[in-house]
C-alpha positions as CSV (number, residue, x, y, z in Angstrom):
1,X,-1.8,14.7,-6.0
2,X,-1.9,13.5,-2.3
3,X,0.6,14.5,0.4
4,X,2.6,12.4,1.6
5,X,1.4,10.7,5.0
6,X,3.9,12.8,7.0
7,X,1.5,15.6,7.0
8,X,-1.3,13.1,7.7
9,X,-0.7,12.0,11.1
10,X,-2.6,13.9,14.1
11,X,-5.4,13.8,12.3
12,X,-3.8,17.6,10.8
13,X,-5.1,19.1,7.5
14,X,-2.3,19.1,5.3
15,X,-3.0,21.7,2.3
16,X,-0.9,23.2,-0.6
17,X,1.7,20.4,-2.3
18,X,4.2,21.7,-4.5
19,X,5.4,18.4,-6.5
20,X,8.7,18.8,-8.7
21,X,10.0,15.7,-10.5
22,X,13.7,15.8,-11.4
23,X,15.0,13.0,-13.6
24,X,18.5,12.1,-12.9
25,X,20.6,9.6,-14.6
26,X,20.5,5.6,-13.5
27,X,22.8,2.5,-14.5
28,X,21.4,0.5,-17.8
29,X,20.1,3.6,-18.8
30,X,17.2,3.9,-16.7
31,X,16.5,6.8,-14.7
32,X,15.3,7.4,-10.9
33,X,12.3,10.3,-10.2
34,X,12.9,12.7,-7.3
35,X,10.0,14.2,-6.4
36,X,9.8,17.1,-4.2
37,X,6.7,18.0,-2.0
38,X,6.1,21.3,0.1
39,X,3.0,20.8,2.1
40,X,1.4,22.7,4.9
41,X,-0.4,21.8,7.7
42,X,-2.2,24.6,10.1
43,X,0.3,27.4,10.6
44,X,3.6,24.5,9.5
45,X,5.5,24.4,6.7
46,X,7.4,21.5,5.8
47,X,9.2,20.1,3.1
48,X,9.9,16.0,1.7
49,X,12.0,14.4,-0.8
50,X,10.4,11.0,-2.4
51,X,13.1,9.0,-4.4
52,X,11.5,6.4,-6.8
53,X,13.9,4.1,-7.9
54,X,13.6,1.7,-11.0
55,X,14.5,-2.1,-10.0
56,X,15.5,-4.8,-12.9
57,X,13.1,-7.6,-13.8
58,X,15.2,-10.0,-11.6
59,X,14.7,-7.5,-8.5
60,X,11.2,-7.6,-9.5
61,X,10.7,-11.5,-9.1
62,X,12.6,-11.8,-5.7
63,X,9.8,-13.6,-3.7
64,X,7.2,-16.1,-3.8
65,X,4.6,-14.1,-3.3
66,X,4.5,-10.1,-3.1
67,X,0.8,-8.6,-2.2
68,X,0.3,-5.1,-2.0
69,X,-3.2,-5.8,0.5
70,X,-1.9,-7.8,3.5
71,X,-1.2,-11.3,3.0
72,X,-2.5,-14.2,5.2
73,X,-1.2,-17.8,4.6
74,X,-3.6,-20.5,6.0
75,X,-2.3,-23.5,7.5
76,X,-3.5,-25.6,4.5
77,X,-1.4,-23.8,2.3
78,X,2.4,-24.7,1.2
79,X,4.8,-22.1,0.4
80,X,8.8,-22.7,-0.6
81,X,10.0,-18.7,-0.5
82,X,9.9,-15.0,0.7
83,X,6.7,-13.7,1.2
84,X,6.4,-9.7,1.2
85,X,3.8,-7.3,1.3
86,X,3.2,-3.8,1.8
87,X,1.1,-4.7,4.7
88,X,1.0,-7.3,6.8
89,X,1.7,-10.7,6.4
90,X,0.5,-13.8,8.7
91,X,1.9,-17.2,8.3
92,X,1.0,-20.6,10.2
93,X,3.8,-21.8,12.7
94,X,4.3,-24.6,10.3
95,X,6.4,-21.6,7.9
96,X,9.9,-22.3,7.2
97,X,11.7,-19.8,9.2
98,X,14.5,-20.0,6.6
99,X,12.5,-17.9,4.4
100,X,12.4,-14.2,4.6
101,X,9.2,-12.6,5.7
102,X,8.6,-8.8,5.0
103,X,6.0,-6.4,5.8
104,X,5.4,-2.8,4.9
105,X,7.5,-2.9,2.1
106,X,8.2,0.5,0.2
107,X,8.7,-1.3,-3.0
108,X,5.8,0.1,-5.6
109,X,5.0,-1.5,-8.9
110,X,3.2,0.5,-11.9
111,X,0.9,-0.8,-13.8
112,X,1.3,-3.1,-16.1
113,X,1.7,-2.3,-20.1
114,X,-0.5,-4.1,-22.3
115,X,0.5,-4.4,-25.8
116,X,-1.9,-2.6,-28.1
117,X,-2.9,-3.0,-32.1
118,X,-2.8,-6.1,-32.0
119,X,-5.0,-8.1,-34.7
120,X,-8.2,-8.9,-33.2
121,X,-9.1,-12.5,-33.8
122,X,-12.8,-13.8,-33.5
123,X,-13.4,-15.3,-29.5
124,X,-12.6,-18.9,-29.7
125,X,-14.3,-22.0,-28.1
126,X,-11.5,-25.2,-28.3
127,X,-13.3,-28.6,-28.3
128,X,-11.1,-30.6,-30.0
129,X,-7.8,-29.2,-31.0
130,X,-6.4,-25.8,-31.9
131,X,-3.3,-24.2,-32.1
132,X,-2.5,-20.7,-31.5
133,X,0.5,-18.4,-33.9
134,X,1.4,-14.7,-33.8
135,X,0.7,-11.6,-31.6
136,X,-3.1,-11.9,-31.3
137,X,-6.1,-10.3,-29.0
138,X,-9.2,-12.1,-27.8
139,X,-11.9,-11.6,-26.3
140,X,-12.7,-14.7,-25.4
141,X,-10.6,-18.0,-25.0
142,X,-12.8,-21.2,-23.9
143,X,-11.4,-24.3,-23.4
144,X,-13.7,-27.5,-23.0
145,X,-12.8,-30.5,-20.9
146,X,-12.4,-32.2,-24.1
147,X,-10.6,-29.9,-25.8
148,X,-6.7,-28.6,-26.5
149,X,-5.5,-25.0,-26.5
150,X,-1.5,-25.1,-28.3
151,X,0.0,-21.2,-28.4
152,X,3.1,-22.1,-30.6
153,X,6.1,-19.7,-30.1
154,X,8.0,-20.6,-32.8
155,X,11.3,-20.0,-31.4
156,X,10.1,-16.4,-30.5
157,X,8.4,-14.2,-27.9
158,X,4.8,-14.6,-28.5
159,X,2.2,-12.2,-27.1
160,X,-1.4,-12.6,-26.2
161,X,-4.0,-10.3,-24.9
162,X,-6.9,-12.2,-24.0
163,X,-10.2,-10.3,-21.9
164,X,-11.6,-13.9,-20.8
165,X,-10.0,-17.3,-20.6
166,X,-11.6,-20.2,-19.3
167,X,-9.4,-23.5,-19.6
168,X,-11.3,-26.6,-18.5
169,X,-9.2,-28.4,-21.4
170,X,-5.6,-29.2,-21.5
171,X,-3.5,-26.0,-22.3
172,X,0.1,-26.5,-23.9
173,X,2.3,-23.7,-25.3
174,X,5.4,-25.1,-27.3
175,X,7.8,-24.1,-30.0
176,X,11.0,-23.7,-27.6
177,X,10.2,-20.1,-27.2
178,X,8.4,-17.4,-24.2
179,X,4.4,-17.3,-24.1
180,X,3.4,-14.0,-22.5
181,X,-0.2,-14.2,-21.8
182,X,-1.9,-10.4,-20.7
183,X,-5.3,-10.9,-18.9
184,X,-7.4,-7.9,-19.2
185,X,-10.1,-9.0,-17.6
186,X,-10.8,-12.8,-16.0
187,X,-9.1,-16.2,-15.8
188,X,-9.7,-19.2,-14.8
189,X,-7.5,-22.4,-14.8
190,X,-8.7,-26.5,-14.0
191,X,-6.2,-28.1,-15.6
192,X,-2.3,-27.8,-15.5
193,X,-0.7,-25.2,-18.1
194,X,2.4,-27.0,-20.0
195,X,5.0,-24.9,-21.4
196,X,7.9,-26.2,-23.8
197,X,7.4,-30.1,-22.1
198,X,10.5,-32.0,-21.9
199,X,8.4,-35.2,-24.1
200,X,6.8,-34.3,-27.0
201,X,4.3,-36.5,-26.5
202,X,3.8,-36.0,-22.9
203,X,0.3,-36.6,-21.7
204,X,-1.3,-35.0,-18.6
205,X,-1.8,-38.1,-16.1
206,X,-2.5,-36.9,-12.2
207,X,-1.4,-33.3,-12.2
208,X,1.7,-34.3,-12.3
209,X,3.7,-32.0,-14.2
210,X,5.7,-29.4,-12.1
211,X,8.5,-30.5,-13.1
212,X,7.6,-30.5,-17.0
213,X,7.5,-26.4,-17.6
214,X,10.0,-23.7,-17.1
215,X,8.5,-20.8,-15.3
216,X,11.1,-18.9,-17.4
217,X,9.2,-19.7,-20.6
218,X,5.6,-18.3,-19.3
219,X,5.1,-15.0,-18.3
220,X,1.4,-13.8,-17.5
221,X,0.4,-10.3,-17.2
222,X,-2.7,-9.1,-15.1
223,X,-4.3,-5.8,-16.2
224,X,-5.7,-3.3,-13.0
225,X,-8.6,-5.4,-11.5
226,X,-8.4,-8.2,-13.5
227,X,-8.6,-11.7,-11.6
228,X,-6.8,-15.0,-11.6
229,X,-8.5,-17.8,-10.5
230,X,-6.8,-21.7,-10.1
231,X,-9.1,-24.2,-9.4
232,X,-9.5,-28.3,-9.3
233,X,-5.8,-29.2,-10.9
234,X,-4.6,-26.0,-12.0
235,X,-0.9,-26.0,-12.3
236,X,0.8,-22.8,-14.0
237,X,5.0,-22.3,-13.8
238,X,4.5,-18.9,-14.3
239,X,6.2,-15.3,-13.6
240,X,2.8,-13.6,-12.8
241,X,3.0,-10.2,-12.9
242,X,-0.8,-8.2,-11.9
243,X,-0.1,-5.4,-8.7
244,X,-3.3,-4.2,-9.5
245,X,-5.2,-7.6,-9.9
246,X,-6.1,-10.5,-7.6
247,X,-4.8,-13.9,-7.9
248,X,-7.2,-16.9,-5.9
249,X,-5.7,-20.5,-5.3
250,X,-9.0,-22.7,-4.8
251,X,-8.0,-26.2,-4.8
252,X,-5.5,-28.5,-2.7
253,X,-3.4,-29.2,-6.2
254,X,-4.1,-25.5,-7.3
255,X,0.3,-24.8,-7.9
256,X,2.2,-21.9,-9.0
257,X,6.1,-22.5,-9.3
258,X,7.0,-19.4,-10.2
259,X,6.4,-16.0,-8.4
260,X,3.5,-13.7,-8.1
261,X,3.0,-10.2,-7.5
262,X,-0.7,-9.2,-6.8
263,X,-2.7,-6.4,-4.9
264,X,-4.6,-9.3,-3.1
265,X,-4.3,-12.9,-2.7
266,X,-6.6,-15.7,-1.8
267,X,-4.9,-18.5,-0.4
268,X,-7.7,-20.9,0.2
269,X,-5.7,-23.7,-0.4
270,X,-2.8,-24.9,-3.0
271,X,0.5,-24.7,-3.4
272,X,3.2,-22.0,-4.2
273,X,7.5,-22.5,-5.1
274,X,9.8,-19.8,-5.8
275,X,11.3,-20.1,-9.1
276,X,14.0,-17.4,-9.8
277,X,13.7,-15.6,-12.9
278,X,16.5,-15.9,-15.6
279,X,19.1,-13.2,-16.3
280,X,18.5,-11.1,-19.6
281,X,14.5,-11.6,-19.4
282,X,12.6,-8.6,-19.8
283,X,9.0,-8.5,-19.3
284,X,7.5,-5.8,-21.2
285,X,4.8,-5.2,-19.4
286,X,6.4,-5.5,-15.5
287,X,8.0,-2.3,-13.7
288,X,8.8,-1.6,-10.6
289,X,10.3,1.3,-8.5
290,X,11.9,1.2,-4.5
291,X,10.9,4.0,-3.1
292,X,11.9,6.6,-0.1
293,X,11.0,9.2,1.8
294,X,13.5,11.5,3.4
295,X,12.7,15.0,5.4
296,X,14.7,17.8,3.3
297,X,17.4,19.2,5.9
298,X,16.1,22.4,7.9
299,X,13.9,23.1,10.2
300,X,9.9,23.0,10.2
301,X,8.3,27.2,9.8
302,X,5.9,28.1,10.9
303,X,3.6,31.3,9.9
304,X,3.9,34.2,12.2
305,X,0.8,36.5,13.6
Protein backbone atom coordinates (compact mmCIF):
# COMPACT_ATOMS: atom_id res chain seq x y z
CA UNK A 1 0.00 0.00 0.00
CA UNK A 2 1.10 3.74 -0.71
CA UNK A 3 2.04 6.18 2.11
CA UNK A 4 0.17 8.69 2.73
CA UNK A 5 1.19 12.07 0.92
CA UNK A 6 2.62 13.44 4.21
CA UNK A 7 5.77 11.63 3.67
CA UNK A 8 5.58 12.62 -0.09
CA UNK A 9 6.23 16.26 -0.03
CA UNK A 10 10.02 17.44 -0.56
CA UNK A 11 10.28 15.28 -3.06
CA UNK A 12 11.67 12.68 0.25
CA UNK A 13 11.59 8.83 -0.18
CA UNK A 14 9.18 7.63 2.14
CA UNK A 15 9.86 3.77 2.80
CA UNK A 16 8.53 1.04 5.31
CA UNK A 17 4.44 1.55 6.07
CA UNK A 18 3.05 -0.34 8.77
CA UNK A 19 -0.92 -0.28 8.01
CA UNK A 20 -3.23 -1.59 10.99
CA UNK A 21 -7.00 -1.41 10.33
CA UNK A 22 -9.12 -1.29 13.56
CA UNK A 23 -12.89 -1.69 13.19
CA UNK A 24 -14.81 0.19 15.65
CA UNK A 25 -18.42 0.36 16.09
CA UNK A 26 -20.75 3.10 13.99
CA UNK A 27 -24.57 4.19 14.26
CA UNK A 28 -27.02 1.89 11.98
CA UNK A 29 -24.69 -0.63 12.40
CA UNK A 30 -22.09 0.30 10.16
CA UNK A 31 -18.61 0.59 11.10
CA UNK A 32 -15.73 3.26 10.53
CA UNK A 33 -11.83 1.80 9.49
CA UNK A 34 -8.92 3.42 11.33
CA UNK A 35 -6.00 2.76 9.69
CA UNK A 36 -2.69 3.33 11.14
CA UNK A 37 0.52 4.09 9.03
CA UNK A 38 4.25 4.27 10.36
CA UNK A 39 6.32 5.49 7.47
CA UNK A 40 9.88 6.55 7.15
CA UNK A 41 11.50 9.02 5.24
CA UNK A 42 15.58 9.37 5.21
CA UNK A 43 16.71 9.15 8.83
CA UNK A 44 12.49 10.25 10.10
CA UNK A 45 10.13 8.39 11.63
CA UNK A 46 6.68 9.36 11.65
CA UNK A 47 3.46 8.11 12.37
CA UNK A 48 -0.57 8.92 10.80
CA UNK A 49 -3.90 8.00 11.70
CA UNK A 50 -6.46 7.77 8.50
CA UNK A 51 -10.22 7.56 9.67
CA UNK A 52 -12.58 6.26 6.87
CA UNK A 53 -15.95 6.94 7.66
CA UNK A 54 -19.14 5.34 6.13
CA UNK A 55 -21.78 8.08 4.92
CA UNK A 56 -25.66 7.04 4.26
CA UNK A 57 -27.00 6.94 0.74
CA UNK A 58 -28.62 10.39 1.33
CA UNK A 59 -25.07 11.83 2.33
CA UNK A 60 -23.96 10.19 -0.76
CA UNK A 61 -26.36 12.16 -3.20
CA UNK A 62 -25.67 15.67 -1.66
CA UNK A 63 -24.74 17.47 -4.95
CA UNK A 64 -25.39 17.97 -8.41
CA UNK A 65 -22.42 16.83 -9.54
CA UNK A 66 -19.46 15.13 -7.63
CA UNK A 67 -16.20 14.40 -9.90
CA UNK A 68 -13.34 12.87 -8.49
CA UNK A 69 -10.94 14.50 -11.77
CA UNK A 70 -11.44 18.24 -11.67
CA UNK A 71 -14.53 19.54 -12.81
CA UNK A 72 -14.94 22.41 -15.39
CA UNK A 73 -18.40 23.83 -16.23
CA UNK A 74 -18.54 25.69 -19.66
CA UNK A 75 -20.55 28.62 -20.05
CA UNK A 76 -23.08 26.64 -22.21
CA UNK A 77 -23.88 24.49 -19.60
CA UNK A 78 -26.89 24.86 -16.87
CA UNK A 79 -26.46 23.61 -13.48
CA UNK A 80 -29.27 24.00 -10.43
CA UNK A 81 -26.94 22.59 -7.31
CA UNK A 82 -23.59 21.95 -5.42
CA UNK A 83 -20.80 21.01 -7.47
CA UNK A 84 -17.83 19.13 -5.65
CA UNK A 85 -14.81 17.51 -6.56
CA UNK A 86 -11.81 16.22 -5.25
CA UNK A 87 -10.00 18.64 -7.38
CA UNK A 88 -10.65 21.58 -8.80
CA UNK A 89 -13.74 22.89 -9.99
CA UNK A 90 -14.20 26.02 -12.53
CA UNK A 91 -17.56 27.57 -13.11
CA UNK A 92 -18.67 30.47 -15.68
CA UNK A 93 -19.52 33.85 -13.86
CA UNK A 94 -23.06 33.10 -14.88
CA UNK A 95 -23.06 30.20 -11.68
CA UNK A 96 -25.47 30.78 -9.05
CA UNK A 97 -23.48 31.87 -6.11
CA UNK A 98 -26.34 30.35 -3.94
CA UNK A 99 -24.94 27.04 -4.63
CA UNK A 100 -22.12 25.54 -2.78
CA UNK A 101 -18.94 24.99 -4.66
CA UNK A 102 -16.28 22.53 -3.19
CA UNK A 103 -12.94 21.52 -4.05
CA UNK A 104 -10.46 19.01 -2.78
CA UNK A 105 -12.93 17.14 -1.14
CA UNK A 106 -11.74 14.16 1.18
CA UNK A 107 -14.90 12.35 0.64
CA UNK A 108 -13.86 8.75 -1.22
CA UNK A 109 -16.34 6.43 -2.80
CA UNK A 110 -15.60 2.58 -3.41
CA UNK A 111 -16.47 0.87 -6.09
CA UNK A 112 -19.45 0.03 -7.05
CA UNK A 113 -21.09 -3.66 -6.42
CA UNK A 114 -22.57 -5.28 -9.29
CA UNK A 115 -24.97 -7.94 -8.68
CA UNK A 116 -23.74 -11.23 -9.86
CA UNK A 117 -25.59 -14.78 -10.98
CA UNK A 118 -27.81 -13.29 -12.55
CA UNK A 119 -29.63 -15.28 -15.58
CA UNK A 120 -27.95 -14.37 -18.66
CA UNK A 121 -30.48 -13.53 -21.28
CA UNK A 122 -29.62 -13.58 -25.15
CA UNK A 123 -28.35 -9.57 -26.36
CA UNK A 124 -31.39 -7.94 -27.48
CA UNK A 125 -32.03 -5.67 -30.59
CA UNK A 126 -35.78 -3.63 -29.88
CA UNK A 127 -37.43 -2.57 -33.22
CA UNK A 128 -40.78 -2.56 -32.38
CA UNK A 129 -41.76 -3.31 -28.91
CA UNK A 130 -40.38 -5.23 -25.92
CA UNK A 131 -40.77 -5.38 -22.51
CA UNK A 132 -38.31 -6.22 -19.95
CA UNK A 133 -39.32 -8.61 -16.23
CA UNK A 134 -36.97 -9.99 -13.53
CA UNK A 135 -33.27 -9.62 -12.49
CA UNK A 136 -31.54 -10.11 -15.86
CA UNK A 137 -27.85 -9.59 -17.51
CA UNK A 138 -27.11 -8.53 -21.04
CA UNK A 139 -24.69 -8.13 -22.98
CA UNK A 140 -26.15 -6.17 -25.27
CA UNK A 141 -29.24 -3.84 -25.24
CA UNK A 142 -30.01 -1.99 -28.77
CA UNK A 143 -32.71 0.21 -29.15
CA UNK A 144 -33.73 1.35 -32.81
CA UNK A 145 -35.24 4.80 -33.47
CA UNK A 146 -38.31 2.89 -34.20
CA UNK A 147 -38.34 0.86 -31.49
CA UNK A 148 -39.59 0.65 -27.47
CA UNK A 149 -37.48 -0.70 -24.55
CA UNK A 150 -40.31 -1.25 -21.25
CA UNK A 151 -38.23 -2.74 -18.00
CA UNK A 152 -41.49 -3.51 -15.92
CA UNK A 153 -40.92 -3.40 -12.09
CA UNK A 154 -43.72 -4.82 -11.00
CA UNK A 155 -44.14 -3.08 -7.82
CA UNK A 156 -40.55 -4.18 -6.94
CA UNK A 157 -36.82 -3.42 -7.12
CA UNK A 158 -35.80 -4.61 -10.42
CA UNK A 159 -32.12 -5.09 -11.35
CA UNK A 160 -30.22 -5.02 -14.56
CA UNK A 161 -26.73 -5.56 -15.53
CA UNK A 162 -26.26 -4.67 -19.02
CA UNK A 163 -22.29 -4.53 -20.78
CA UNK A 164 -23.76 -2.23 -23.79
CA UNK A 165 -26.82 -0.26 -24.22
CA UNK A 166 -27.55 1.86 -27.06
CA UNK A 167 -31.12 3.56 -26.97
CA UNK A 168 -31.87 5.46 -30.11
CA UNK A 169 -35.68 4.30 -29.39
CA UNK A 170 -37.94 5.37 -26.75
CA UNK A 171 -37.03 3.86 -23.27
CA UNK A 172 -39.87 3.59 -20.49
CA UNK A 173 -39.61 1.64 -17.21
CA UNK A 174 -43.02 1.29 -15.37
CA UNK A 175 -44.80 -0.92 -12.90
CA UNK A 176 -44.80 1.74 -9.94
CA UNK A 177 -41.54 0.30 -8.66
CA UNK A 178 -37.28 1.22 -8.66
CA UNK A 179 -35.30 0.27 -12.03
CA UNK A 180 -31.59 -0.06 -11.12
CA UNK A 181 -29.68 -0.24 -14.29
CA UNK A 182 -25.62 -1.38 -13.74
CA UNK A 183 -23.47 -0.50 -16.81
CA UNK A 184 -20.47 -2.61 -17.07
CA UNK A 185 -19.21 -1.33 -19.85
CA UNK A 186 -20.86 1.59 -22.45
CA UNK A 187 -24.00 3.70 -22.70
CA UNK A 188 -25.36 5.64 -24.80
CA UNK A 189 -28.73 7.70 -24.57
CA UNK A 190 -30.73 9.94 -27.72
CA UNK A 191 -33.89 9.90 -26.51
CA UNK A 192 -35.44 10.72 -22.98
CA UNK A 193 -35.63 7.76 -20.37
CA UNK A 194 -39.32 7.74 -18.68
CA UNK A 195 -39.68 6.15 -15.46
CA UNK A 196 -43.26 5.40 -13.72
CA UNK A 197 -44.97 8.47 -16.12
CA UNK A 198 -47.59 10.26 -14.49
CA UNK A 199 -50.10 9.28 -18.00
CA UNK A 200 -50.18 6.01 -19.01
CA UNK A 201 -50.40 6.75 -22.29
CA UNK A 202 -47.98 9.53 -22.30
CA UNK A 203 -46.15 10.00 -25.55
CA UNK A 204 -42.64 11.52 -26.00
CA UNK A 205 -43.46 15.01 -27.99
CA UNK A 206 -40.24 17.63 -27.83
CA UNK A 207 -38.19 16.25 -25.00
CA UNK A 208 -40.34 17.42 -22.84
CA UNK A 209 -40.54 15.20 -20.06
CA UNK A 210 -38.60 16.33 -16.95
CA UNK A 211 -41.19 16.70 -15.10
CA UNK A 212 -42.69 13.07 -15.99
CA UNK A 213 -40.05 10.74 -13.96
CA UNK A 214 -38.95 10.59 -10.42
CA UNK A 215 -35.20 10.45 -10.08
CA UNK A 216 -36.10 8.40 -6.99
CA UNK A 217 -37.46 5.57 -9.14
CA UNK A 218 -34.13 5.18 -11.45
CA UNK A 219 -31.04 4.47 -10.07
CA UNK A 220 -27.95 3.69 -12.61
CA UNK A 221 -24.82 2.14 -11.60
CA UNK A 222 -21.47 2.69 -13.55
CA UNK A 223 -18.87 -0.16 -13.17
CA UNK A 224 -14.77 1.11 -12.98
CA UNK A 225 -14.24 2.60 -16.59
CA UNK A 226 -17.38 2.20 -17.94
CA UNK A 227 -18.82 5.32 -19.83
CA UNK A 228 -22.09 7.31 -20.02
CA UNK A 229 -22.74 9.07 -22.91
CA UNK A 230 -26.17 11.57 -23.50
CA UNK A 231 -26.56 12.73 -26.73
CA UNK A 232 -29.34 14.57 -29.18
CA UNK A 233 -32.53 14.48 -26.57
CA UNK A 234 -31.27 12.37 -23.87
CA UNK A 235 -33.14 13.09 -20.80
CA UNK A 236 -32.50 10.56 -17.67
CA UNK A 237 -33.96 11.53 -13.81
CA UNK A 238 -31.45 9.49 -12.50
CA UNK A 239 -29.30 8.89 -9.13
CA UNK A 240 -26.13 7.95 -11.17
CA UNK A 241 -23.72 6.40 -9.22
CA UNK A 242 -20.06 5.41 -11.33
CA UNK A 243 -16.75 7.07 -9.19
CA UNK A 244 -14.76 5.14 -11.36
CA UNK A 245 -16.56 5.85 -14.71
CA UNK A 246 -17.08 8.93 -16.97
CA UNK A 247 -20.30 10.47 -17.62
CA UNK A 248 -20.30 12.93 -21.19
CA UNK A 249 -23.35 15.49 -21.82
CA UNK A 250 -23.21 16.07 -25.69
CA UNK A 251 -26.16 17.86 -26.70
CA UNK A 252 -27.93 21.33 -25.68
CA UNK A 253 -31.15 19.15 -24.38
CA UNK A 254 -28.77 16.33 -23.09
CA UNK A 255 -30.57 16.55 -18.95
CA UNK A 256 -29.92 14.81 -15.94
CA UNK A 257 -32.34 15.80 -12.91
CA UNK A 258 -30.95 13.85 -10.52
CA UNK A 259 -27.29 13.74 -9.18
CA UNK A 260 -24.11 12.26 -10.48
CA UNK A 261 -21.04 11.11 -9.07
CA UNK A 262 -18.20 10.28 -11.62
CA UNK A 263 -14.32 10.19 -11.83
CA UNK A 264 -14.65 12.55 -14.91
CA UNK A 265 -17.15 14.63 -16.46
CA UNK A 266 -17.68 16.14 -19.94
CA UNK A 267 -19.77 18.95 -19.89
CA UNK A 268 -19.87 19.87 -23.51
CA UNK A 269 -23.18 21.13 -23.26
CA UNK A 270 -26.73 20.08 -21.54
CA UNK A 271 -28.29 20.47 -18.56
CA UNK A 272 -27.99 19.23 -14.88
CA UNK A 273 -30.80 19.70 -11.59
CA UNK A 274 -30.25 18.49 -8.23
CA UNK A 275 -32.88 16.12 -7.19
CA UNK A 276 -32.49 14.93 -3.51
CA UNK A 277 -32.65 11.44 -2.90
CA UNK A 278 -35.60 9.92 -0.78
CA UNK A 279 -35.16 8.70 2.85
CA UNK A 280 -35.04 4.84 3.35
CA UNK A 281 -33.39 4.27 -0.35
CA UNK A 282 -30.59 2.06 -0.36
CA UNK A 283 -28.63 1.65 -3.39
CA UNK A 284 -26.90 -1.64 -3.35
CA UNK A 285 -24.27 -0.94 -5.26
CA UNK A 286 -23.29 2.86 -3.91
CA UNK A 287 -20.75 3.36 -0.84
CA UNK A 288 -19.04 5.98 0.32
CA UNK A 289 -16.59 6.85 3.17
CA UNK A 290 -15.31 10.72 4.63
CA UNK A 291 -12.20 10.40 5.25
CA UNK A 292 -9.25 12.06 7.52
CA UNK A 293 -5.92 12.29 8.20
CA UNK A 294 -4.59 13.27 11.61
CA UNK A 295 -0.68 13.24 12.78
CA UNK A 296 -0.65 10.66 15.90
CA UNK A 297 0.48 12.94 19.04
CA UNK A 298 4.38 12.92 19.68
CA UNK A 299 7.11 13.99 18.20
CA UNK A 300 8.86 13.10 14.70
CA UNK A 301 12.39 10.53 15.57
CA UNK A 302 14.76 10.48 13.99
CA UNK A 303 17.67 7.60 13.73
CA UNK A 304 20.79 8.33 15.52
CA UNK A 305 24.61 7.78 14.20
Amino acid sequence: MCLPKLYQKNKLKATGAAFIPRLKPWAFGYVFVTIVAKGRSEDATEKVQIDLVPVTTKEIFTNAIFSKANLTVPNRVHITGNLESAGTVSVPSSFDPHFVVTENSPKAFLPPAIPTGLRLAPNVYVNQALTIQGDLQYNIISVAPNGTLIFDTQGKVQRVVVQSLFAEGNVFAIGGGRLELYVTSFARFQTPFIVNPAYPNLTINDGGITNFSDPNDLLIILADDANLVLRDNAQINSFIYGPGASVQLQSARSTIKGAIIASKLDLQDGNVYFGQIEDGITAAGAAGFRRSIAKIAGPMTRDRN
